[in-house]
Backbone as JSON, one array per atom type, in Angstrom:
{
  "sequence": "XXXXXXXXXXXXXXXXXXXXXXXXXXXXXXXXXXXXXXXXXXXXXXXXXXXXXXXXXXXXXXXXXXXXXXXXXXXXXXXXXXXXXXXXXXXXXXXXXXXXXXXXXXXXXXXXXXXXXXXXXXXXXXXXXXXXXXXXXXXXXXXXXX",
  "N": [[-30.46, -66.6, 5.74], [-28.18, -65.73, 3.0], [-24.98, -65.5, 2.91], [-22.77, -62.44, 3.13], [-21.23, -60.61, 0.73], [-18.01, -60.65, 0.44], [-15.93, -57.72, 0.9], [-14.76, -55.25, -1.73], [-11.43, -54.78, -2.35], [-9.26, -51.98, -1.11], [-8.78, -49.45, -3.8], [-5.5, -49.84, -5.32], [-2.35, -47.88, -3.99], [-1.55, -44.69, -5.51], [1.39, -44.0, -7.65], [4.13, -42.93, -6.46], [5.64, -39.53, -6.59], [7.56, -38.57, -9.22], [10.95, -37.57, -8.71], [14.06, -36.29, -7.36], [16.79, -38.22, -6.68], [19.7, -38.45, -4.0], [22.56, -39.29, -3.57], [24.2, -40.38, -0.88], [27.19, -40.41, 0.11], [29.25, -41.64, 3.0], [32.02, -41.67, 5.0], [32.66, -43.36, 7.9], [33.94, -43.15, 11.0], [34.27, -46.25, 12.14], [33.75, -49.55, 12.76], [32.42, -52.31, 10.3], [32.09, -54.58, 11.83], [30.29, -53.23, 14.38], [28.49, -51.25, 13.21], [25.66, -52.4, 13.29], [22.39, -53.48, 12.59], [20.86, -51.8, 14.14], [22.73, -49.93, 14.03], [22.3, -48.81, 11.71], [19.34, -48.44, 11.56], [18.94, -46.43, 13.41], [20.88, -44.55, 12.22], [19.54, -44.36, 9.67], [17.25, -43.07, 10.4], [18.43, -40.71, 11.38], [19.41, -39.61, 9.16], [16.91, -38.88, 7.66], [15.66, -37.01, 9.67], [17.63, -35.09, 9.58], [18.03, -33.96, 6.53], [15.11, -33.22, 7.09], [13.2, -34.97, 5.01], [10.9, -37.84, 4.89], [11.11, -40.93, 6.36], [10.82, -42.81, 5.09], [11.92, -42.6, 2.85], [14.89, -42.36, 2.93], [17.09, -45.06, 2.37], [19.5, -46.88, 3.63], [21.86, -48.26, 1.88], [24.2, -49.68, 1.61], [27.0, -50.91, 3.72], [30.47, -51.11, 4.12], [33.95, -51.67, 3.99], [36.41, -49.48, 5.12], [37.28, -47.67, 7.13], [34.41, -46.82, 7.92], [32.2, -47.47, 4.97], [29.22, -45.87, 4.17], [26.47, -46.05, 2.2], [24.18, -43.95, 1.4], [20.84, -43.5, 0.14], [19.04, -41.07, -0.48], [15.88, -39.65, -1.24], [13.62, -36.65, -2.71], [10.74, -35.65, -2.91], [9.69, -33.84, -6.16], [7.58, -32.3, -5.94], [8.19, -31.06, -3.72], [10.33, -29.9, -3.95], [13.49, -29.87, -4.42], [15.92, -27.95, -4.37], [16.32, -27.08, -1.8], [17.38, -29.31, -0.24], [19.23, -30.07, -2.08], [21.19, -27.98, -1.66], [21.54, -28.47, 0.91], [23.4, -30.51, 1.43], [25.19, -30.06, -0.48], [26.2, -28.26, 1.16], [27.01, -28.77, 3.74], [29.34, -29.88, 5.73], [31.56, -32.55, 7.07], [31.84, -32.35, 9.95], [29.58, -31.41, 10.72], [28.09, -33.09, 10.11], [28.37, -34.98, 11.69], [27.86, -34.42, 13.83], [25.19, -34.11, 13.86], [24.41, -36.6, 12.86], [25.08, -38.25, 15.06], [27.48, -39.85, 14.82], [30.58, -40.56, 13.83], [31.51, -38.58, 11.13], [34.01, -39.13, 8.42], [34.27, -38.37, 6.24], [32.62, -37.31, 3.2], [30.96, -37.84, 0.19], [28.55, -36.66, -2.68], [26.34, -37.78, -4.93], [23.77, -36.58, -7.19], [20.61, -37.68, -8.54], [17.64, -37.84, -11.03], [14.77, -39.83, -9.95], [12.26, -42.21, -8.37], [10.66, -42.67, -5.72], [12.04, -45.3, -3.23], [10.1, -48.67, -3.0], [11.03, -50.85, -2.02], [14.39, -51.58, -1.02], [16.2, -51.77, -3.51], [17.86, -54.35, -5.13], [20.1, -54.91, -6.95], [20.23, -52.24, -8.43], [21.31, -51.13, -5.86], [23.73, -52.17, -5.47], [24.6, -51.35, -8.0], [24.94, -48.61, -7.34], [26.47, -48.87, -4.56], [28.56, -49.59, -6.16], [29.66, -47.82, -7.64], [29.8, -45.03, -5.8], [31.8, -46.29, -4.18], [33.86, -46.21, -5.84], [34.13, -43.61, -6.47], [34.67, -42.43, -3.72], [37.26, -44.18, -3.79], [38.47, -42.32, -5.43], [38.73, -39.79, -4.34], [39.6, -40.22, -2.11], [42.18, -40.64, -2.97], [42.8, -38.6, -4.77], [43.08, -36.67, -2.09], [45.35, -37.88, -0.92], [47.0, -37.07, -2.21]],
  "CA": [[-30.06, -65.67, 4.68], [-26.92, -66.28, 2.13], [-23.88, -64.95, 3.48], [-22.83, -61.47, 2.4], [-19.79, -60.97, -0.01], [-16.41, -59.51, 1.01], [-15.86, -56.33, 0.67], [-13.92, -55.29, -2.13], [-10.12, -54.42, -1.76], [-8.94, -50.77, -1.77], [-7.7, -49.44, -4.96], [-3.95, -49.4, -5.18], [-2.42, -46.4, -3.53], [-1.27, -44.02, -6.7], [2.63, -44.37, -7.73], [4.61, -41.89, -5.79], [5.86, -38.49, -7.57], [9.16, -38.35, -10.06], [11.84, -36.67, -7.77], [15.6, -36.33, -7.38], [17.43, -39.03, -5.3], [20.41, -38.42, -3.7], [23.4, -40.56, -3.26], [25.18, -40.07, 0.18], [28.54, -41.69, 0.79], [29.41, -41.11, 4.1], [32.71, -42.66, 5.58], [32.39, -43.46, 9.31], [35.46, -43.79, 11.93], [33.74, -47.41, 12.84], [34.25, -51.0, 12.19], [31.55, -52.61, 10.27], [31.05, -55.33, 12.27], [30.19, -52.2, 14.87], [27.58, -50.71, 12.62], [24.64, -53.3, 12.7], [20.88, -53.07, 11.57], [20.39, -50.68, 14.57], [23.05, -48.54, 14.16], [21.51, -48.53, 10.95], [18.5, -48.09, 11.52], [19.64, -44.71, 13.8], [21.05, -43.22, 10.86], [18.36, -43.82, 8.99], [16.2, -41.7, 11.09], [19.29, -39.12, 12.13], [19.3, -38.63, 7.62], [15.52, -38.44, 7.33], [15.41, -35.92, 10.06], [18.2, -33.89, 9.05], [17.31, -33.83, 5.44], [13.26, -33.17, 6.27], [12.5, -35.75, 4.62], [9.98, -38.78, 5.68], [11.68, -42.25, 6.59], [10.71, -44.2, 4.03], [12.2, -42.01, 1.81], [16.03, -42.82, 3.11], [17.46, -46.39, 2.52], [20.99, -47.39, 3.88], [22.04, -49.42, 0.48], [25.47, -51.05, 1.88], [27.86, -50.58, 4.59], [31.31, -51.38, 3.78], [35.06, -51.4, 5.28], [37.17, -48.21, 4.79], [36.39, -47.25, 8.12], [32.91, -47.72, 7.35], [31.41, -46.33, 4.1], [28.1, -45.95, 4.18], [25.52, -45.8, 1.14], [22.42, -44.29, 1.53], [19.71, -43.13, -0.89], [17.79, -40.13, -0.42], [14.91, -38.82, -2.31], [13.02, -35.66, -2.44], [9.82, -35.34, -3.97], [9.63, -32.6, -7.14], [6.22, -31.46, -5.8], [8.39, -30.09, -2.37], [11.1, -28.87, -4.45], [14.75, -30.61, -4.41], [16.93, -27.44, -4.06], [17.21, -27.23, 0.0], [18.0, -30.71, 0.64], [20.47, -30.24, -2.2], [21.89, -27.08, -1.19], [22.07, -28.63, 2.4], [23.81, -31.77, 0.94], [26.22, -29.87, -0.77], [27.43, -27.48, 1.95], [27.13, -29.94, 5.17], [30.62, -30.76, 5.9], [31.83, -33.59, 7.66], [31.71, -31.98, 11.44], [28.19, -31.07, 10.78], [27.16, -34.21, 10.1], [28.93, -36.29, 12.77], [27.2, -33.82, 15.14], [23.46, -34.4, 13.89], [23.85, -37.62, 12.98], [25.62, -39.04, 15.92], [28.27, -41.08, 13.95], [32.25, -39.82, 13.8], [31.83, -38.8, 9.63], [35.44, -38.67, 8.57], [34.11, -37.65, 4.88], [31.03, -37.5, 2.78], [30.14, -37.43, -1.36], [26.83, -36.56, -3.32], [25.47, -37.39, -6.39], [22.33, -36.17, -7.72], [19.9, -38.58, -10.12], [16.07, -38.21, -11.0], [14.31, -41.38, -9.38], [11.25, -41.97, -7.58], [11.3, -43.06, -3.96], [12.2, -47.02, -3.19], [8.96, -49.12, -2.53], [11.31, -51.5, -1.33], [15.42, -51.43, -1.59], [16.37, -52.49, -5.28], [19.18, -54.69, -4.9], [20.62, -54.31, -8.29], [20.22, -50.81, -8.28], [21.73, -50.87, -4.5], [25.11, -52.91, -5.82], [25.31, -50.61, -8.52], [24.77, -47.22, -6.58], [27.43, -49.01, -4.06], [30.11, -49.76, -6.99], [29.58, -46.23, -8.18], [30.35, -44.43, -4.99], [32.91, -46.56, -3.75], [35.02, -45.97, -7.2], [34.17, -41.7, -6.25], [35.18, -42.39, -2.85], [38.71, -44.4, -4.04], [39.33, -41.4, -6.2], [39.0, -38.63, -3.45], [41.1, -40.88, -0.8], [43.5, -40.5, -3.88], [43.17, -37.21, -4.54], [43.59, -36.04, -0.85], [46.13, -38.09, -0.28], [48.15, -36.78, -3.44]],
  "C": [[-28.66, -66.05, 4.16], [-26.31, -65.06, 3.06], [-23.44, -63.58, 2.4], [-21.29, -61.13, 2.08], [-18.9, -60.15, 0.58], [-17.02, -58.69, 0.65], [-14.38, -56.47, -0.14], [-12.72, -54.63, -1.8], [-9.92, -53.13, -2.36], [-8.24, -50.5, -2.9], [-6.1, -49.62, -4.53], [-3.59, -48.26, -5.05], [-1.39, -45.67, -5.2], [0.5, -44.3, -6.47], [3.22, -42.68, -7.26], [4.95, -40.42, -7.11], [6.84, -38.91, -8.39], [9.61, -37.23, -8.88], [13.34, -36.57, -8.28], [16.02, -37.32, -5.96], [18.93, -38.28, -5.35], [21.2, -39.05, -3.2], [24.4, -40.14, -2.49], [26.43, -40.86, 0.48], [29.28, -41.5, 1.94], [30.64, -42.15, 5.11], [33.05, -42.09, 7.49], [33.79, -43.7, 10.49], [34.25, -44.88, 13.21], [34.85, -48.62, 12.25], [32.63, -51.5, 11.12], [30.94, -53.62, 11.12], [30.28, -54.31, 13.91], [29.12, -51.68, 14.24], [26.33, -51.98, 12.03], [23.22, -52.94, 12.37], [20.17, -51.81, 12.9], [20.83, -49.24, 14.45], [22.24, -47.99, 12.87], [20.42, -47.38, 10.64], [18.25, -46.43, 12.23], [20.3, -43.8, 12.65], [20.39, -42.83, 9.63], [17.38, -42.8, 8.97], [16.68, -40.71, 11.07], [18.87, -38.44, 10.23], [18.0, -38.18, 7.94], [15.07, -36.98, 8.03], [16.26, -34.9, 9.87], [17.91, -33.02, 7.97], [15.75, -32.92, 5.28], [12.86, -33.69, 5.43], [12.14, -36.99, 5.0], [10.99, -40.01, 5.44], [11.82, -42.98, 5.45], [11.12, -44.17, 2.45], [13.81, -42.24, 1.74], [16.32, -44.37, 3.09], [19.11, -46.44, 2.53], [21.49, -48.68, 2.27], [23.39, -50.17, 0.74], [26.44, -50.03, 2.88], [29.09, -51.55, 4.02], [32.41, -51.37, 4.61], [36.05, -50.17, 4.49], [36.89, -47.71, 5.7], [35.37, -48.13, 7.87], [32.31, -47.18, 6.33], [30.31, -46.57, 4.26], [27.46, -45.37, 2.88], [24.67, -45.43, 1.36], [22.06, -42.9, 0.4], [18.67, -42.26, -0.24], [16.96, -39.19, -1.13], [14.17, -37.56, -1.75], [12.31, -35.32, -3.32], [10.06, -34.02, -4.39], [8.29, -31.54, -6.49], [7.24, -30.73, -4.4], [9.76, -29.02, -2.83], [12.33, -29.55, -3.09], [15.92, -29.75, -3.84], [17.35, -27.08, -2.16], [17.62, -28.62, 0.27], [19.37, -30.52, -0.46], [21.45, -29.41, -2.04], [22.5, -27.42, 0.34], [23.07, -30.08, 2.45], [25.21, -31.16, 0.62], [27.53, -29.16, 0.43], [27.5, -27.52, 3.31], [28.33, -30.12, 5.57], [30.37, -31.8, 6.88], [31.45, -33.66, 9.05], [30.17, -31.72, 11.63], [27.45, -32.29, 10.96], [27.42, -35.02, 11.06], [28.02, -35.5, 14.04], [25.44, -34.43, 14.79], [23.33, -35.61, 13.24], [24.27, -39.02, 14.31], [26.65, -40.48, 15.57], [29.68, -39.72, 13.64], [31.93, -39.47, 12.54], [33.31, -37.92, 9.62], [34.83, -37.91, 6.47], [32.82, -37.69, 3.98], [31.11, -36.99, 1.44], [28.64, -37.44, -1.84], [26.93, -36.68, -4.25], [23.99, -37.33, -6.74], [21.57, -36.98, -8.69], [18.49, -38.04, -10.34], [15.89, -39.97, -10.67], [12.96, -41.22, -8.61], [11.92, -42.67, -6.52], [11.06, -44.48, -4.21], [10.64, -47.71, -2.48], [10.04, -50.38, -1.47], [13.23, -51.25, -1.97], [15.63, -52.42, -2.55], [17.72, -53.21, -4.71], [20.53, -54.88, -6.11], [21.34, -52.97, -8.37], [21.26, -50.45, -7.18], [23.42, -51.4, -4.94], [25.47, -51.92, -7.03], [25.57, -49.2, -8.26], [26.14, -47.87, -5.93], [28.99, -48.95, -5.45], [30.54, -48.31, -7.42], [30.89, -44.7, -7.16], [31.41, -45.08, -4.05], [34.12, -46.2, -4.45], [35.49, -44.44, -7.09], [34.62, -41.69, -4.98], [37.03, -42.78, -2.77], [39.38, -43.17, -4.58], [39.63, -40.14, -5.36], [39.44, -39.04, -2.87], [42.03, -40.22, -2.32], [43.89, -39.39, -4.43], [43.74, -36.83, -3.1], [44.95, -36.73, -0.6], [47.54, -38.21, -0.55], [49.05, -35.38, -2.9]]
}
């Protein structure tokens, strides 16, 4: 008997929702070379689970030196409804977060965008999210320290 044909390949899974990302800047009392792809990867998880929202939904977008700033990108689908993660974003302080995410945070900014969630980290996108919040981070060292 002739051989019987593949089987065809599952559709493509549908394109995620439209949401709100969130742009965390979070400066660390580390070193960077101290903060490598595990610590990483630990604060990846500590956001996702603080937040309530799923893993793959947080991406670390650049670690830096100032201490350590940290970049990361977090989305929150529109269908679950944006305002608790950003109500818990806004009024987190610093001590809060060093406690549940297990990392010293000496300070922390937010900005708010529409975006869908990263299929993979943009690196474009990721260099200009970093230039962004490093420039909002220079200006609050410079406020506070006016």
């Amino acid at each position: 008997p002739p051989p019987r044909p593949l089987p065809s390949p599952p559709p493509p899974s549908p394109s995620p929702p439209p949401g709100t990302a969130f742009t965390l800047s979070l400066t660390i009392a580390s070193t960077v070379a101290d903060f490598g792809e595990e610590e990483q990867a630990n604060l990846t998880s500590a956001l996702a689970n603080f937040f309530g929202v799923v893993e793959s939904y947080v991406a670390i977008e650049s670690v830096t030196a100032a201490s350590v700033v940290v970049i990361a990108s977090i989305f929150e689908s529109s269908q679950a409804g944006d305002a608790g993660v950003a109500a818990l974003m806004e009024q987190t302080t610093a001590a809060e977060l060093s406690s549940a995410l297990g990392v010293p945070v000496e300070a922390k900014a937010v900005r708010k965008t529409n975006a869908t969630p990263p299929s993979a980290p943009p690196l474009a996108a990721a260099a200009a999210v970093a230039a962004a919040a490093a420039a909002a981070v220079a200006v609050a060292a410079a406020a506070a320290a006016a």
